[in-house]
C-alpha positions as CSV (number, residue, x, y, z in Angstrom):
1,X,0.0,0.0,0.0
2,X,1.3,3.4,-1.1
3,X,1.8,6.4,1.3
4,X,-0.7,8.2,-0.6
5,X,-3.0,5.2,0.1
6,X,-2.5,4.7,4.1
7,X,-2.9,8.4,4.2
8,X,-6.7,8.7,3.0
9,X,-7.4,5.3,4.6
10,X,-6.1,6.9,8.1
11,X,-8.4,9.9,7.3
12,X,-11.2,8.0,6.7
13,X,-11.2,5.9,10.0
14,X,-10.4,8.7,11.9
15,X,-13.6,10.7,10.3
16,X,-15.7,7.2,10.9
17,X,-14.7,7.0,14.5
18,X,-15.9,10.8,14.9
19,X,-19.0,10.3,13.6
20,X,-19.9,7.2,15.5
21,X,-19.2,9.0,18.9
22,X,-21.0,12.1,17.7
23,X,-17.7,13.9,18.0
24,X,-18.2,17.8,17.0
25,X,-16.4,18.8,13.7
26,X,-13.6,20.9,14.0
27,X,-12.3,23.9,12.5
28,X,-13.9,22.7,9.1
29,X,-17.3,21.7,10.7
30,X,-17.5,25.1,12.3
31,X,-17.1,26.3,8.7
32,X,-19.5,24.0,7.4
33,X,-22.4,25.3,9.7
34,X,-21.9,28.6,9.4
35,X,-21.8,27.9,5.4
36,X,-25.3,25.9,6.1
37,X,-26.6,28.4,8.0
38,X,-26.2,31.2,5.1
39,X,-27.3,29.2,2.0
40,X,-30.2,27.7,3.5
41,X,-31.1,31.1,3.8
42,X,-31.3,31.1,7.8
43,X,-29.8,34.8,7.7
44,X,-32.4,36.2,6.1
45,X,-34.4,36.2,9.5
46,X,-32.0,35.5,12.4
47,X,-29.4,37.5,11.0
48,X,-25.5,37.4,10.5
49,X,-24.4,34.4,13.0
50,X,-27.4,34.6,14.3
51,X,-27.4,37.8,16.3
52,X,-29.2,40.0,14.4
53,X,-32.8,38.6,13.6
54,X,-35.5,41.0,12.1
55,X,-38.8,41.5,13.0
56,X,-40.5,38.6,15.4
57,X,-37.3,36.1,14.7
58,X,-35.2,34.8,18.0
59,X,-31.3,35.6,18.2
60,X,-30.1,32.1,18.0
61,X,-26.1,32.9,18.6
62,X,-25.4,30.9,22.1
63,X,-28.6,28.8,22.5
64,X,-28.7,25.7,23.9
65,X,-27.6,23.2,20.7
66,X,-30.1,20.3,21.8
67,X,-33.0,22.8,22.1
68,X,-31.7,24.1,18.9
69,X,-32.2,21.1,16.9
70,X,-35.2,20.3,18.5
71,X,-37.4,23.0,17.9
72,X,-36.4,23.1,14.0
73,X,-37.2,19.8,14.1
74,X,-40.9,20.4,15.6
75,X,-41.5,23.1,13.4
76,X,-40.5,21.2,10.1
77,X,-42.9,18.5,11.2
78,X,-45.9,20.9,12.1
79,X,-45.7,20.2,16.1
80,X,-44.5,23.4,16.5
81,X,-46.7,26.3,15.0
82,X,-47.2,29.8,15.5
83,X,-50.1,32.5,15.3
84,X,-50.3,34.3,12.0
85,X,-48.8,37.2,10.6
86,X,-50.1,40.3,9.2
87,X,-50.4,38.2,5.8
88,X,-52.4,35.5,7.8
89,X,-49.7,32.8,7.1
90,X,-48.5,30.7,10.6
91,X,-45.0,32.8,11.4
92,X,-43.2,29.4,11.4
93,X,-44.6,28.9,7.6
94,X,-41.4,30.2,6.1
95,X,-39.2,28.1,7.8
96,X,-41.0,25.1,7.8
97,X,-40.6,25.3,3.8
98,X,-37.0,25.8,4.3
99,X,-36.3,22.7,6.7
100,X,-38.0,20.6,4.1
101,X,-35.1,20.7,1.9
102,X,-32.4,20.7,4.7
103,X,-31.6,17.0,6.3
104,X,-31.2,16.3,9.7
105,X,-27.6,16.2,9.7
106,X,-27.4,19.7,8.2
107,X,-29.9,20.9,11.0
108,X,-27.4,19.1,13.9
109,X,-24.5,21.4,12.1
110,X,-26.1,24.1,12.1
111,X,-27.5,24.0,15.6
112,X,-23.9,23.2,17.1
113,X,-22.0,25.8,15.2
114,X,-24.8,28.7,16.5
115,X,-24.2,27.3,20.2
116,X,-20.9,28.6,19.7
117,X,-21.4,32.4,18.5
118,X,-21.1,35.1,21.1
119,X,-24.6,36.3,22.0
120,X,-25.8,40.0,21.7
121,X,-26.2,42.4,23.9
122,X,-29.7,43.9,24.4
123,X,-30.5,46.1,22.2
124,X,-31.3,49.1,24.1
125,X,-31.9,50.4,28.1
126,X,-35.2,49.0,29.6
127,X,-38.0,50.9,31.6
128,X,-36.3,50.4,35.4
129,X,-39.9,49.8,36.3
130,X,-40.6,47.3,34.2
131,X,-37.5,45.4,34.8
132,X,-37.9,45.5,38.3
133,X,-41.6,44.1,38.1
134,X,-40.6,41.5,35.4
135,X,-37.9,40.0,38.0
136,X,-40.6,39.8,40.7
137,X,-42.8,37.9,38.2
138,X,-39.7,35.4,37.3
139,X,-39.2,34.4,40.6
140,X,-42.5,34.8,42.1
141,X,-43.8,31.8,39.4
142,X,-40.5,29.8,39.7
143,X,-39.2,30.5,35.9
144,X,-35.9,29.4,37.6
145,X,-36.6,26.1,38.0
146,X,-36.4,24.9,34.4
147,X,-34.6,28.1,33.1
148,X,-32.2,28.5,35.8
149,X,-31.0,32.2,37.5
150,X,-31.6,35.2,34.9
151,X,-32.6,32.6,32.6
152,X,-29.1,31.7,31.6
153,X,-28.7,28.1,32.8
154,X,-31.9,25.9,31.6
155,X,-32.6,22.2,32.1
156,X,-32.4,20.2,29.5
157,X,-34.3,20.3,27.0
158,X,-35.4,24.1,27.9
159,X,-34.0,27.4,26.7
160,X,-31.5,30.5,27.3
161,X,-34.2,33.0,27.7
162,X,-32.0,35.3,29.7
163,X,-30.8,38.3,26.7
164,X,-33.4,37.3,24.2
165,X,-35.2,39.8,22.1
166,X,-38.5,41.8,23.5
167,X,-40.9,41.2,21.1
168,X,-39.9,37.4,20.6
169,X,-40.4,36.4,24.1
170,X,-43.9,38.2,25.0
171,X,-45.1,36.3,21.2
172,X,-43.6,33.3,22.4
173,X,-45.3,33.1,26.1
174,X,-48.3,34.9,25.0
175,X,-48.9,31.8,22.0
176,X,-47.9,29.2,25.2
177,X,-50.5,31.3,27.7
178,X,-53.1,30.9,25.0
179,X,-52.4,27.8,23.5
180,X,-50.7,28.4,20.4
181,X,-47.8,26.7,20.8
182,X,-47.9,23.2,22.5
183,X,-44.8,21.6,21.2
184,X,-42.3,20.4,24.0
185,X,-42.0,21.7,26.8
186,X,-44.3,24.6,26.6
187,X,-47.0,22.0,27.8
188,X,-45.7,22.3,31.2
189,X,-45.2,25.8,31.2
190,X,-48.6,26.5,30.3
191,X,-49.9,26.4,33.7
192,X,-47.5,28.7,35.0
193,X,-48.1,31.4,32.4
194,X,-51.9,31.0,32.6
195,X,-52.6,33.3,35.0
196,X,-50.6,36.2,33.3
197,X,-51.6,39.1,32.1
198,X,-50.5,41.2,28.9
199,X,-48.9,43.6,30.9
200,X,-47.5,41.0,33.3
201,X,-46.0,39.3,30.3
202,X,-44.5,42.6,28.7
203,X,-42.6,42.8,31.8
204,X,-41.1,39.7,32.1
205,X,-40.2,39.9,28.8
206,X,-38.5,43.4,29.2
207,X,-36.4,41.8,32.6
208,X,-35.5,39.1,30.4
209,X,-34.5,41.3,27.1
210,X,-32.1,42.9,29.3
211,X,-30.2,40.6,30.8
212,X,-26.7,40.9,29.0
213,X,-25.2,37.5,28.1
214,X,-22.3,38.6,25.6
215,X,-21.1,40.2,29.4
216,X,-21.5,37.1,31.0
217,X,-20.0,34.8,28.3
């Protein structure tokens, strides 16, 4: 056997043995999921490395890579739907066309190379009030206990909610408080949120919003 020869077998049963223990890629695999991640069009709404999402869209830089896969994997199969938006069309619509053409193993890639990139940091200053009242409301119904302090350190299976966007987090538990969304585990948070109110809601969200994770990182 050549050199030449020994040398791609070696490469080969080294790439084998990574992908039977699930090993993460390396500098190239980073590469590869942050290629993914732009020509599956996932920019377009989450923005570059996932920091800067439009409209409704979750920053997805630094979340939890198990959740991650998860929940694009719920809403390509339709357990995971949203409320429509001002066209009438389910807000997950648009991705769930995209994750059609994108395979599992693409999804896992792209998941573990956004758990790497540095979160943001909140956009701009809360209300002082607001924030105050929202970190009442966290601990006074027990977020912490499957999101962890300041939403930072979740149980598995459960989010970073601590430093996500405004607007995304009062859609999100308002479609969980009413409903909506049923996927996961937002059937046991359900309960907890029942009793909220709009404003209640808004101020969680807004404690939440400004907790700064790229500080924390």
């Amino acid at each position: 056997m050549t050199f030449l020869a020994k040398s791609k077998l070696a490469a080969l049963s080294l790439a084998t043995i990574l992908a039977t223990l699930n090993i993460p890629a390396r500098a190239e695999d980073a590469a590869t999921g942050k290629q993914l991640f732009m020509t599956r069009t996932c920019i377009a709404c989450h923005g570059k490395n996932g920091a800067k999402a439009i409209m409704m869209y979750p920053n997805l830089a630094g979340q939890n890579e198990a959740y991650l896969f998860e929940q694009m994997k719920d809403i390509a199969s339709g357990k995971r739907v949203s409320g429509p938006d001002a066209r009438g069309y389910p807000r997950t619509q648009a991705m769930k066309d995209v994750m059609s053409i994108v395979s599992d193993q693409e999804l896992k890639t792209i998941a573990a190379w956004l758990s790497t990139q540095p979160p943001p940091a909140p956009a701009q200053p809360g209300d002082a009030a607001q924030v105050a009242k929202g970190a009442k409301l966290y601990d006074d119904t027990g977020c912490a206990a499957c999101h962890g302090d300041q939403g930072l350190k979740p149980m598995p299976g459960y989010p970073v909610v601590g430093g996500q966007k405004k607007n995304y987090l009062v859609l999100q538990i308002k479609e969980i408080r009413d409903g909506v969304r049923t996927n996961g585990p937002s059937k046991i948070m359900r309960p907890v949120v029942a009793s909220l109110s709009d404003a209640d809601i808004d101020a969680l969200a807004e404690y939440l919003s400004q907790i700064n994770r790229a500080a924390q990182k």
